[in-house]
C-alpha positions in Angstrom: 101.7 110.1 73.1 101.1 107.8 76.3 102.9 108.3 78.9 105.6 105.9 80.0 105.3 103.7 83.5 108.1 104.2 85.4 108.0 101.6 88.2 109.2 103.1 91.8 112.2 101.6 93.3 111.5 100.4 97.2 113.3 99.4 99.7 113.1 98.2 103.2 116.1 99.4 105.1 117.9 102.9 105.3 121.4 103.6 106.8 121.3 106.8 109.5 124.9 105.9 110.1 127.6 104.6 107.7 127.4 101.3 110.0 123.7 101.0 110.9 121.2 99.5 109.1 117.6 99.6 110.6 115.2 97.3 108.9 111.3 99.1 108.2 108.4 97.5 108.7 106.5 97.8 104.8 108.7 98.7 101.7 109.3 102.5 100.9 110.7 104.4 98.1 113.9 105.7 98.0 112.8 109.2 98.5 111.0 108.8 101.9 114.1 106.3 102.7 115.9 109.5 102.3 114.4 111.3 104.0 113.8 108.6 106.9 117.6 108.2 107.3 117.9 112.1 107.8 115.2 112.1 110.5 116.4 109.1 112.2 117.9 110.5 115.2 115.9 113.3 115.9 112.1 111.2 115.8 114.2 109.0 118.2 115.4 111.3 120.3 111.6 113.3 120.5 110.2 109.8 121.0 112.8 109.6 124.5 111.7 113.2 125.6 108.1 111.9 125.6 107.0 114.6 123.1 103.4 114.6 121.8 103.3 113.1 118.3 101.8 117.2 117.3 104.6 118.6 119.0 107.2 116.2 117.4 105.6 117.0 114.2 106.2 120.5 114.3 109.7 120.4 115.5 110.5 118.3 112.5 108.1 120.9 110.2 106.0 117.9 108.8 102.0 117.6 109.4 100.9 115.1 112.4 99.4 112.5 109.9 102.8 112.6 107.4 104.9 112.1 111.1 102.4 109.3 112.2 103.5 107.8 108.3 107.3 107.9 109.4 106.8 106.4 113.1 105.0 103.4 111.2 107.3 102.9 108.7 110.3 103.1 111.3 108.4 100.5 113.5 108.9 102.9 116.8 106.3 102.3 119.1 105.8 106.1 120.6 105.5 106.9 124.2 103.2 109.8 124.2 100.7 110.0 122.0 98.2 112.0 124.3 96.2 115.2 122.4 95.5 118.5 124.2 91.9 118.8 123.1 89.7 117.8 126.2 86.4 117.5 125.5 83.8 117.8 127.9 81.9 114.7 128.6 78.8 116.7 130.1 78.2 119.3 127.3 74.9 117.5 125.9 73.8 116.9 129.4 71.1 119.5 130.5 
């Protein structure tokens, strides 16, 4: 037997608070609207304490490029989004 299409349901706002409605920037489904609204605050808040967007990642305990995914879709613009790696612009020079 086929398998049956079962379209995703998307939206473009989620609730953090009971009175708050933030509009996204691109349609989401309801799942990562979920889990958007839960996150809210604390993205907002690590966005204020000029946290790198690795560090942020990791105090939420998602992966840097699924984080970056949430910023976007929240439409925050973030502060800090210097790396640690330094390279060194001289190490093919001889």
């Amino acid at each position: 037997m086929p398998q049956r299409y079962t379209p995703k349901i998307m939206t473009n706002t989620i609730t953090p608070k009971p009175d708050t409605t933030w509009l996204l920037t691109r349609p989401v489904t309801l799942s990562l609207a979920r889990r958007l609204e839960g996150n809210f605050y604390q993205i907002a808040a690590l966005n204020e304490a000029s946290k790198t967007l690795q560090d942020a990642a990791d105090a939420i305990g998602i992966n840097k490029p699924t984080f970056i995914n949430y910023v976007s879709a929240i439409g925050i613009k973030w502060s800090n989004k210097k790396t640690y790696a330094k390279r060194n612009p001289n190490r093919f020079n001889a």
